[in-house]
C-alpha angles and dihedrals in degrees: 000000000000141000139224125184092180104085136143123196134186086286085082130003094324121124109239133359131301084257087063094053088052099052092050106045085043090048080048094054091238117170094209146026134183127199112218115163117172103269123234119289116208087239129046114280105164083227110055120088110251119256096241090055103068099089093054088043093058095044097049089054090042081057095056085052087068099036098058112038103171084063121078100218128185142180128237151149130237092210131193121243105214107152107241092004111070142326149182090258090064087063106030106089089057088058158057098240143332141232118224104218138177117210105144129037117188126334133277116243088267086055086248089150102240119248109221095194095039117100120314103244083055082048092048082043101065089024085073107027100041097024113030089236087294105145099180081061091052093047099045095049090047090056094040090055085052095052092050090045083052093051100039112038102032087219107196086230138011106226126215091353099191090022085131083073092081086072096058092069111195092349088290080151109024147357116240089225098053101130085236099053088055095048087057082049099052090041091061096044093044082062108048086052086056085058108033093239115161120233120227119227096202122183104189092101080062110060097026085066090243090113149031091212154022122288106268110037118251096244081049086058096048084063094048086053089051084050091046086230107173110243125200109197113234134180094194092229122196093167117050084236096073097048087117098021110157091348097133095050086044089046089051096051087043094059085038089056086046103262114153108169128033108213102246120192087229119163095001099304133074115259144173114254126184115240143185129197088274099051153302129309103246103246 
Protein backbone atom coordinates (compact mmCIF):
# COMPACT_ATOMS: atom_id res chain seq x y z
CA UNK A 1 0.00 0.00 0.00
CA UNK A 2 1.95 3.29 -1.22
CA UNK A 3 1.35 6.42 -2.40
CA UNK A 4 2.59 8.71 -5.06
CA UNK A 5 1.37 12.60 -5.60
CA UNK A 6 3.93 13.10 -8.91
CA UNK A 7 1.97 11.82 -11.71
CA UNK A 8 1.47 12.78 -15.45
CA UNK A 9 -1.17 11.60 -17.37
CA UNK A 10 -2.10 11.85 -21.00
CA UNK A 11 -3.17 16.08 -20.11
CA UNK A 12 0.50 16.78 -20.49
CA UNK A 13 3.45 14.38 -21.50
CA UNK A 14 1.83 11.12 -19.54
CA UNK A 15 1.17 7.95 -21.34
CA UNK A 16 -2.95 7.06 -21.06
CA UNK A 17 -5.69 8.68 -19.47
CA UNK A 18 -6.27 9.56 -15.89
CA UNK A 19 -8.70 6.45 -15.94
CA UNK A 20 -5.86 4.45 -16.63
CA UNK A 21 -3.63 5.93 -13.31
CA UNK A 22 -6.56 5.11 -11.18
CA UNK A 23 -7.10 1.36 -12.27
CA UNK A 24 -4.03 0.70 -11.81
CA UNK A 25 -3.04 2.32 -8.31
CA UNK A 26 -6.50 0.88 -7.02
CA UNK A 27 -5.57 -2.86 -8.75
CA UNK A 28 -2.10 -2.07 -6.80
CA UNK A 29 -3.81 -1.54 -3.47
CA UNK A 30 -2.54 1.63 -3.26
CA UNK A 31 -4.06 4.11 -0.19
CA UNK A 32 -3.46 7.34 -2.16
CA UNK A 33 -3.08 8.98 -5.78
CA UNK A 34 -2.33 12.47 -7.01
CA UNK A 35 -2.91 13.68 -9.96
CA UNK A 36 0.26 16.36 -11.27
CA UNK A 37 0.31 17.03 -14.66
CA UNK A 38 2.88 19.89 -15.90
CA UNK A 39 0.65 23.24 -15.73
CA UNK A 40 0.23 25.50 -18.56
CA UNK A 41 3.25 27.68 -19.68
CA UNK A 42 2.35 31.23 -21.52
CA UNK A 43 4.37 29.88 -24.65
CA UNK A 44 4.21 26.25 -26.40
CA UNK A 45 6.37 23.29 -24.42
CA UNK A 46 4.89 19.59 -26.07
CA UNK A 47 4.72 18.60 -22.48
CA UNK A 48 2.77 20.96 -20.64
CA UNK A 49 -1.02 20.48 -20.36
CA UNK A 50 -3.04 23.39 -22.64
CA UNK A 51 -4.71 26.36 -20.81
CA UNK A 52 -8.14 25.61 -21.97
CA UNK A 53 -7.85 22.04 -20.55
CA UNK A 54 -7.78 22.57 -17.07
CA UNK A 55 -11.33 22.44 -16.39
CA UNK A 56 -11.69 19.20 -18.02
CA UNK A 57 -8.58 18.15 -16.32
CA UNK A 58 -10.11 18.89 -12.68
CA UNK A 59 -13.54 17.25 -13.40
CA UNK A 60 -12.25 14.19 -14.80
CA UNK A 61 -10.25 13.74 -11.77
CA UNK A 62 -13.25 14.90 -9.60
CA UNK A 63 -15.00 11.81 -11.49
CA UNK A 64 -12.33 9.15 -10.37
CA UNK A 65 -12.99 10.44 -6.98
CA UNK A 66 -16.23 9.02 -7.25
CA UNK A 67 -15.27 5.71 -9.37
CA UNK A 68 -13.11 4.40 -7.24
CA UNK A 69 -14.13 4.88 -3.75
CA UNK A 70 -11.31 2.48 -1.60
CA UNK A 71 -8.36 5.27 -3.29
CA UNK A 72 -7.95 8.32 -1.99
CA UNK A 73 -7.32 10.58 -5.54
CA UNK A 74 -6.38 14.37 -5.88
CA UNK A 75 -5.71 16.86 -8.31
CA UNK A 76 -2.91 18.79 -8.63
CA UNK A 77 -0.55 20.64 -10.69
CA UNK A 78 3.18 20.28 -11.03
CA UNK A 79 3.61 24.13 -11.84
CA UNK A 80 6.86 26.30 -13.33
CA UNK A 81 8.52 29.03 -11.26
CA UNK A 82 9.66 31.69 -13.82
CA UNK A 83 9.69 35.01 -12.00
CA UNK A 84 7.15 37.33 -13.81
CA UNK A 85 6.17 34.81 -15.94
CA UNK A 86 4.30 32.25 -14.19
CA UNK A 87 4.07 30.42 -10.63
CA UNK A 88 2.42 27.77 -8.37
CA UNK A 89 0.33 30.57 -6.65
CA UNK A 90 -1.39 31.29 -9.90
CA UNK A 91 -2.90 27.38 -9.69
CA UNK A 92 -3.20 26.65 -6.22
CA UNK A 93 -6.41 27.75 -5.27
CA UNK A 94 -8.11 25.19 -8.23
CA UNK A 95 -6.33 22.19 -6.49
CA UNK A 96 -5.40 19.90 -3.82
CA UNK A 97 -1.78 20.59 -3.81
CA UNK A 98 1.13 21.73 -6.01
CA UNK A 99 4.43 20.72 -6.98
CA UNK A 100 7.26 23.51 -7.04
CA UNK A 101 9.14 22.72 -9.74
CA UNK A 102 12.34 24.23 -11.75
CA UNK A 103 12.49 23.57 -15.31
CA UNK A 104 13.95 26.67 -16.83
CA UNK A 105 16.48 28.83 -15.51
CA UNK A 106 17.18 32.37 -17.56
CA UNK A 107 16.55 33.00 -21.25
CA UNK A 108 18.62 32.26 -24.43
CA UNK A 109 19.77 35.47 -26.54
CA UNK A 110 16.31 35.01 -28.83
CA UNK A 111 14.42 35.14 -25.46
CA UNK A 112 13.53 31.25 -26.13
CA UNK A 113 13.48 30.63 -21.86
CA UNK A 114 16.12 28.07 -21.45
CA UNK A 115 15.08 24.31 -20.28
CA UNK A 116 17.69 23.00 -17.73
CA UNK A 117 16.38 18.95 -17.94
CA UNK A 118 15.80 19.00 -21.54
CA UNK A 119 18.50 17.45 -23.73
CA UNK A 120 22.23 18.31 -23.13
CA UNK A 121 23.25 20.08 -26.39
CA UNK A 122 20.11 22.47 -25.47
CA UNK A 123 22.00 22.49 -21.65
CA UNK A 124 25.85 23.37 -23.37
CA UNK A 125 23.72 25.85 -25.47
CA UNK A 126 22.47 28.26 -22.74
CA UNK A 127 25.86 27.13 -20.33
CA UNK A 128 27.93 29.23 -22.83
CA UNK A 129 25.70 31.75 -24.21
CA UNK A 130 23.63 32.86 -20.74
CA UNK A 131 26.14 31.86 -18.41
CA UNK A 132 30.27 32.18 -20.10
CA UNK A 133 30.81 28.56 -19.29
CA UNK A 134 30.57 29.57 -15.62
CA UNK A 135 28.78 26.56 -13.83
CA UNK A 136 28.76 27.97 -10.21
CA UNK A 137 26.69 30.70 -11.92
CA UNK A 138 24.45 28.22 -13.34
CA UNK A 139 24.11 26.54 -10.30
CA UNK A 140 23.59 29.51 -8.03
CA UNK A 141 20.92 31.11 -10.16
CA UNK A 142 19.00 27.37 -10.50
CA UNK A 143 18.83 27.10 -6.68
CA UNK A 144 17.95 30.73 -6.18
CA UNK A 145 15.27 30.40 -8.33
CA UNK A 146 14.27 27.40 -6.12
CA UNK A 147 14.47 29.40 -2.68
CA UNK A 148 12.34 32.27 -4.05
CA UNK A 149 10.00 29.84 -5.53
CA UNK A 150 9.99 28.37 -2.00
CA UNK A 151 9.17 31.97 -0.27
CA UNK A 152 6.85 33.33 -2.65
CA UNK A 153 4.43 30.56 -4.12
CA UNK A 154 4.07 28.03 -0.98
CA UNK A 155 4.16 25.51 -3.26
CA UNK A 156 2.69 21.94 -1.27
CA UNK A 157 6.40 19.92 -2.82
CA UNK A 158 9.24 20.75 -4.25
CA UNK A 159 9.69 18.48 -6.95
CA UNK A 160 13.17 17.02 -8.25
CA UNK A 161 14.88 19.10 -6.16
CA UNK A 162 18.72 18.53 -7.63
CA UNK A 163 17.18 17.26 -11.14
CA UNK A 164 19.68 19.73 -12.78
CA UNK A 165 22.35 17.02 -11.69
CA UNK A 166 21.54 14.83 -14.75
CA UNK A 167 23.39 17.62 -16.93
CA UNK A 168 26.72 17.42 -15.09
CA UNK A 169 27.49 13.67 -16.60
CA UNK A 170 30.38 11.89 -14.61
CA UNK A 171 31.25 15.04 -12.79
CA UNK A 172 32.64 16.49 -16.29
CA UNK A 173 31.31 20.50 -14.27
CA UNK A 174 31.31 20.04 -10.52
CA UNK A 175 31.78 17.93 -7.95
CA UNK A 176 28.60 17.37 -5.52
CA UNK A 177 30.88 17.75 -2.58
CA UNK A 178 32.53 21.31 -3.61
CA UNK A 179 32.10 23.21 -0.51
CA UNK A 180 30.22 25.76 -2.69
CA UNK A 181 27.94 23.59 -4.18
CA UNK A 182 26.82 22.47 -0.46
CA UNK A 183 26.49 25.57 0.71
CA UNK A 184 23.89 26.21 -2.27
CA UNK A 185 22.43 22.88 -0.95
CA UNK A 186 22.07 23.82 2.78
CA UNK A 187 20.75 27.34 1.78
CA UNK A 188 17.86 25.85 0.01
CA UNK A 189 17.09 23.52 2.49
CA UNK A 190 17.48 25.75 4.97
CA UNK A 191 14.63 27.45 3.16
CA UNK A 192 11.97 24.83 2.46
CA UNK A 193 12.19 23.88 6.59
CA UNK A 194 11.36 27.90 7.22
CA UNK A 195 8.40 27.26 5.29
CA UNK A 196 7.28 23.65 5.99
CA UNK A 197 7.57 22.62 2.27
CA UNK A 198 7.80 18.68 1.61
CA UNK A 199 10.56 17.28 -0.40
CA UNK A 200 9.90 15.03 -2.88
CA UNK A 201 12.05 11.81 -3.12
CA UNK A 202 11.36 11.14 -6.68
CA UNK A 203 12.75 7.95 -8.54
CA UNK A 204 12.05 8.51 -11.77
CA UNK A 205 15.95 9.70 -12.56
CA UNK A 206 16.54 6.11 -11.43
CA UNK A 207 14.90 3.95 -13.51
CA UNK A 208 14.89 6.12 -16.45
CA UNK A 209 19.10 5.60 -16.41
CA UNK A 210 19.61 9.64 -15.72
CA UNK A 211 20.72 9.01 -12.89
CA UNK A 212 22.53 6.73 -10.63
CA UNK A 213 20.52 7.81 -7.76
CA UNK A 214 17.40 9.36 -6.12
CA UNK A 215 16.60 13.68 -6.32
CA UNK A 216 17.62 14.62 -4.35
CA UNK A 217 20.97 12.78 -3.61
CA UNK A 218 21.13 10.62 -0.76
CA UNK A 219 23.75 12.65 1.15
CA UNK A 220 21.30 15.53 0.26
CA UNK A 221 18.68 13.55 2.12
CA UNK A 222 20.79 12.87 5.17
CA UNK A 223 20.74 16.66 5.56
CA UNK A 224 17.22 16.91 5.09
CA UNK A 225 16.93 14.06 8.13
CA UNK A 226 19.22 16.20 10.29
CA UNK A 227 16.50 19.43 9.26
CA UNK A 228 13.44 17.15 9.99
CA UNK A 229 12.17 18.24 6.61
CA UNK A 230 9.14 16.24 5.91
CA UNK A 231 9.76 13.90 2.65
CA UNK A 232 6.58 12.14 0.21
CA UNK A 233 8.01 9.42 -1.86
CA UNK A 234 7.22 9.89 -5.84
CA UNK A 235 8.09 7.82 -9.06
CA UNK A 236 7.17 10.64 -11.43
CA UNK A 237 4.97 8.25 -13.67
CA UNK A 238 3.98 9.10 -16.82
CA UNK A 239 2.93 5.72 -17.62
CA UNK A 240 0.56 3.92 -15.01
CA UNK A 241 3.37 1.11 -14.99
CA UNK A 242 5.98 3.19 -12.92
CA UNK A 243 3.44 4.41 -9.98
CA UNK A 244 5.55 2.52 -7.64
CA UNK A 245 8.63 2.39 -9.71
CA UNK A 246 11.83 1.79 -7.39
CA UNK A 247 9.71 2.51 -4.16
CA UNK A 248 10.99 -0.63 -2.01
CA UNK A 249 14.90 0.06 -2.68
CA UNK A 250 14.04 3.92 -1.95
CA UNK A 251 12.05 2.82 1.13
CA UNK A 252 14.83 0.96 2.17
CA UNK A 253 17.64 4.10 1.79
CA UNK A 254 15.23 6.22 3.30
CA UNK A 255 14.96 3.87 6.89
CA UNK A 256 18.86 3.39 6.48
CA UNK A 257 19.29 7.41 6.42
CA UNK A 258 16.78 7.42 9.59
CA UNK A 259 13.51 8.18 8.07
CA UNK A 260 10.66 6.90 9.92
CA UNK A 261 7.30 8.54 8.37
CA UNK A 262 6.55 9.64 4.39
CA UNK A 263 4.22 12.79 4.43
CA UNK A 264 0.75 11.30 2.75
CA UNK A 265 -2.10 13.80 1.65
CA UNK A 266 -4.63 11.46 3.60
CA UNK A 267 -8.25 12.86 4.56
CA UNK A 268 -7.74 15.99 3.08
CA UNK A 269 -4.58 17.03 4.94
CA UNK A 270 -0.90 15.94 4.67
CA UNK A 271 0.32 13.41 7.44
CA UNK A 272 3.07 11.32 8.48
CA UNK A 273 2.58 7.97 7.96
CA UNK A 274 5.01 5.10 9.05
CA UNK A 275 6.31 3.01 6.27
CA UNK A 276 8.58 -0.31 5.46
CA UNK A 277 10.27 -1.39 2.04
CA UNK A 278 6.93 -3.10 1.06
CA UNK A 279 4.76 -0.46 1.70
CA UNK A 280 3.14 2.27 4.03
CA UNK A 281 1.42 1.80 7.82
CA UNK A 282 -2.43 2.64 7.15
CA UNK A 283 -3.00 6.05 9.28
Amino acid sequence: MWSNFHTHSDYCDGKGPVEQYAQKAAANGMMALGFSSHAPLPFHRPWTMQEDHIDGYVRAIAALKKSFPTLEIYTGLETDYIPGITSPAIFRDKLDYTIGSIHFVEQLPDGTPWEIDGNHALFLDGYTKIFKSDIKAVMHRYYALTREMISTAGPAIVGHLDKIKIQNIGGQFFDEQAPWYRHEIVSTLDTIRAHGTIVEVNTRGIYQKKSSTTYPSPWILELVHQREIPVTLSSDAHHPDDLTNQFPATARLLAAIGFKTLMVLHEGRWQPVPFNERDLAQP
